[in-house]
N, C-alpha and C positions, 0 to 999 in steps of 0.2 A: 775635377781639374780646375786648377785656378791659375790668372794670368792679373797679375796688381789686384788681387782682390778680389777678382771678377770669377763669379760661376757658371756655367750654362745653365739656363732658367726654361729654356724655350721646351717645345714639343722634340726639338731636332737633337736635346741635349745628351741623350744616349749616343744618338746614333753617330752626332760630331767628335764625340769621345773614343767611339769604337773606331771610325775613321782614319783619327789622329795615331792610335795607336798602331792601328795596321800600318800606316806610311811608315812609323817609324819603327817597326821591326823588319822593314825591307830596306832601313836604313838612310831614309829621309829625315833631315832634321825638322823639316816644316814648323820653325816660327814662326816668319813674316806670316806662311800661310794659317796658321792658329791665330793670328790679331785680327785677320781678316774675319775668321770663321767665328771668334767671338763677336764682333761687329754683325757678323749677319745674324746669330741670337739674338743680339739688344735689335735688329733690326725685327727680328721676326715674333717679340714678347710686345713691341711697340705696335706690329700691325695685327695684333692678337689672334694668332695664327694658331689654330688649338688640332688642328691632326699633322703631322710628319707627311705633307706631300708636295713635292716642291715642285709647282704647278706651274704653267706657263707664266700667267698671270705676274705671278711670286719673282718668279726670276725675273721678270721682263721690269719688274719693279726695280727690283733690287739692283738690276746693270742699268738704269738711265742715268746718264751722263748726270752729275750735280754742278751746283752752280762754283765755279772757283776751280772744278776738277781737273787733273790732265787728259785725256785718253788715253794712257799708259798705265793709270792710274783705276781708272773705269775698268777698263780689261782685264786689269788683274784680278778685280774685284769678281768678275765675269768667270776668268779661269779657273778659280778654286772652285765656284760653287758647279762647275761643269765635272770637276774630279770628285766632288763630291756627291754629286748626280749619280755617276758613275759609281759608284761605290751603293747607295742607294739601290740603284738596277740588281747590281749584283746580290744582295741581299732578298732580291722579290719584290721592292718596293717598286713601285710607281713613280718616276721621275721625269719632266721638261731636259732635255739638255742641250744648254745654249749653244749655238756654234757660231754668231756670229758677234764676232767680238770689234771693235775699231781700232781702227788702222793711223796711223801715225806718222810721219815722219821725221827720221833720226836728226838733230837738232845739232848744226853744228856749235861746237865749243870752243875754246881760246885753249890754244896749245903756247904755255908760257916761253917768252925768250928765256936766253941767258945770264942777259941784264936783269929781268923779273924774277928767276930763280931766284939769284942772289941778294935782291931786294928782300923775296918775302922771308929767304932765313935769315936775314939781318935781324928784321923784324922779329922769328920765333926767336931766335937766342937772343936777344937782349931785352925779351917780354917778363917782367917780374908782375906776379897780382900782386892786385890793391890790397888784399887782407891776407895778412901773411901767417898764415895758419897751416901748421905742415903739411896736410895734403894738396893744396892749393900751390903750395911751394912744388912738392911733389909733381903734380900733375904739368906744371910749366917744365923741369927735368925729359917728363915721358912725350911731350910736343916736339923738343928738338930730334928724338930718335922717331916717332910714329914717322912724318911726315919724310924723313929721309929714306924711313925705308919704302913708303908708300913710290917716293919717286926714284929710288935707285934700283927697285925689284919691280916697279910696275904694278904694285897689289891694286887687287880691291879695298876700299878702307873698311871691310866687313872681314878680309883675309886678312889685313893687318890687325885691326883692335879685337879680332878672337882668337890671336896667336895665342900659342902657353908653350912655356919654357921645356916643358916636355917636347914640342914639337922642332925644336932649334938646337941643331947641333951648331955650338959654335967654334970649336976644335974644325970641324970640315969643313965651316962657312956654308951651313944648308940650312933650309927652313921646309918642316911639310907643310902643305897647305890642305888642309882636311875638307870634306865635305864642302867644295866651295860650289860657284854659280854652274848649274847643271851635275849637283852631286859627283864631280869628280875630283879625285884627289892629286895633287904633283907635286914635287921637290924643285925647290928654289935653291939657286945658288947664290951665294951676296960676293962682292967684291971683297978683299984684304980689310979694307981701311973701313970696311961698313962693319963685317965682323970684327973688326979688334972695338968699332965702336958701340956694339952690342955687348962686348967684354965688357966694358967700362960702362956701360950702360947700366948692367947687371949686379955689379960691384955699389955701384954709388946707390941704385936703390933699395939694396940688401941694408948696407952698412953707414949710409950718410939717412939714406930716409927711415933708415929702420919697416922697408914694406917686405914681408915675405910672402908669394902668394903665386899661384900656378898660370896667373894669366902676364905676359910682357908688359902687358898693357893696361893694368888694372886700375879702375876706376874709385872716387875719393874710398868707397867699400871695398877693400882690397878684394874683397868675396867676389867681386865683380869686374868683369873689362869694361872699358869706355865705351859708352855709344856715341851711337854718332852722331847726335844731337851738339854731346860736348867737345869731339874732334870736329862737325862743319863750323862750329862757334869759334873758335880757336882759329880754323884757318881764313874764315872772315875778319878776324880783330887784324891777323897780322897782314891780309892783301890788302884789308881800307887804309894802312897804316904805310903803304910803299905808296911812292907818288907816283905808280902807272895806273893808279887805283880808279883817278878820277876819268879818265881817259880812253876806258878801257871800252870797247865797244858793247863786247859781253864779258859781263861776271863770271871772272873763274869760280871754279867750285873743288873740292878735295879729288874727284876723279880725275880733274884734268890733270896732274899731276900723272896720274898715269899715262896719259895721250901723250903730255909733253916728252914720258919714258920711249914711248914706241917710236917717237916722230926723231927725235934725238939719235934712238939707235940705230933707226934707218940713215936718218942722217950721215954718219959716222962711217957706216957700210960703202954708200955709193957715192961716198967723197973718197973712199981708200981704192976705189973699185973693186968691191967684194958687191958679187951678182945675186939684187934681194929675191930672184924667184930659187935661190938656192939657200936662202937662207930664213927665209920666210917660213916655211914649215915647222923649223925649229923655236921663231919665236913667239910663232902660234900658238904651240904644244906650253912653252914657258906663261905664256900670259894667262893661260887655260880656255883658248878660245876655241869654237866650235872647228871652224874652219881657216884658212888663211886669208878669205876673205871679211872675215870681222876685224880680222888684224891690218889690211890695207887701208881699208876706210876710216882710220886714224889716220895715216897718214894722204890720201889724196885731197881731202879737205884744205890742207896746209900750203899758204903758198908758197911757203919757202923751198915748196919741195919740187915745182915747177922750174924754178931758178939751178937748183942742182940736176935737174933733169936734163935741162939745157946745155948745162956745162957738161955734162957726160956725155951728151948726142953727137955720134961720129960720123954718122949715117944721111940725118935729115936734108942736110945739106946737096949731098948726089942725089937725091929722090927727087925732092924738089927745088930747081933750080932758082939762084936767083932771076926775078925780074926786070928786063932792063927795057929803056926808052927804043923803039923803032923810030927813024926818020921818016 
């Protein structure tokens, strides 16, 4: 098996093969976790590790925190080789398995105004590259649509740039989102005016770019979709390019885009007075989040949400009373 190049070399290189295969005929995509598991070969041909036994020692190496790392980052690192452990066991092998991994906490983020919105797609649409070579051309076209639907559907930027045109009906305005974050699949609905601009999206890249190719999103190798290397680049050129840019407390990043999606639609909800623990479940189930509590803590973060809180409170007032001066 090869990943850019790259063979398994190590003692582990059977077993990481037979691994990968099993996850993936019970229908895990596991790539992130194959870069990983390639990194821990180079890691384990580096500490010349010549029998298959992933020893306390080994692991305990292998999860220390490095320098420059997140611990989000470390963990993950941590988590695979524990499923891999486990895999190991089951075969009769001899395996450590890690269980304690570090802990984090969730980091808040810049959920964009509407003044900012507007900003940064000024910026996407009126971005031409400096070397105007048709895919390059091209790839400024597929900016304007990624990034709208990232923030009009709320994607992941991993559910958006591995769309393929097979999975978009856009006659009904639906999108599937296949195998996404905890291997589950769900149907997206877009608005009118997003689907007529996947129409024309679709059209100009067929027939003005000349791209035909199974992914919406495909990359300068039409063979390819865009990573995400070349969508956070992109959405960095056009944020440094809005003047909230310099000002800004925390750097937005392409997720937030989706924060601003939830924060927006709660928004929207308990300004009309439509009641979010009734509708909360549904936009749980839409976002593909575990629970409805991953879907609130977007929005509790946000102060603006404090503000309409206020303005809806009918109650606080008779509970507790104002304070006034005694003589």
């Amino acid at each position: 098996m090869k990943i850019l190049g790259y063979e398994y070399q190590s003692c582990f290189a059977p077993y990481i093969k037979q691994f990968l295969q099993e996850k993936r005929s019970v229908g895990f995509t596991y790539e992130t976790e194959e870069w990983k598991l390639k990194h821990f070969d180079d890691f384990c041909v580096k500490e010349s590790v010549i029998q298959p036994y992933l020893s306390r020692e080994l692991v305990k190496k292998w999860g220390t925190l490095r320098e420059g790392e997140s611990l989000s980052t470390c963990s993950a690192r941590t988590s695979i080789i524990r499923q891999f452990a486990l895999f190991m066991i089951s075969l009769g092998e001899e395996a450590y398995i890690p269980s304690n991994f570090y802990k984090c906490e969730k980091r808040l983020v810049h959920v964009l105004s509407d003044d900012e919105i507007s900003a940064f797609f000024h910026e996407i649409d009126s971005y031409s590259p400096e070397i105007k070579v048709p895919s390059f051309l091209r790839l400024s076209t597929e900016y304007k649509v990624i990034f709208r639907l990232i923030y009009c559907c709320g994607l992941r930027i991993s559910e958006a740039r591995k769309l393929k045109w097979s999975d978009a009906d856009l006659e009904a305005g639906t999108l599937k989102i296949m195998q996404s974050k905890g291997h589950k699949d769900r149907l997206i609905y877009m608005s009118d005016d997003l689907a007529v601009l996947m129409k024309e999206y679709k059209t100009i890249l067929n027939d003005h770019h000349g791209c035909v190719s199974e992914w919406v999103f495909p990359a300068r190798e039409p063979g390819n979709c865009l990573c995400s290397v070349t969508i956070n680049a992109a959405f960095r050129r056009a944020w440094n390019a809005t003047p909230y840019a310099e000002g800004c407390d925390k750097t937005p990043t392409v997720h937030c885009l989706r924060h601003s999606f939830v924060v927006k639609r709660m928004n929207l909800w308990m300004e009309e007075g439509i009641a979010l623990k009734e509708m909360l479940p549904f936009l749980s189930r839409y976002l593909g989040h575990q629970s409805t509590d991953d879907t609130f803590y977007y929005y509790h973060q946000v102060s603006e949400a404090f503000r309409i809180i206020r303005d809806r409170d009918k109650t606080s007032g008779f509970v507790i009373p104002e304070v006034i001066d005694h003589e």
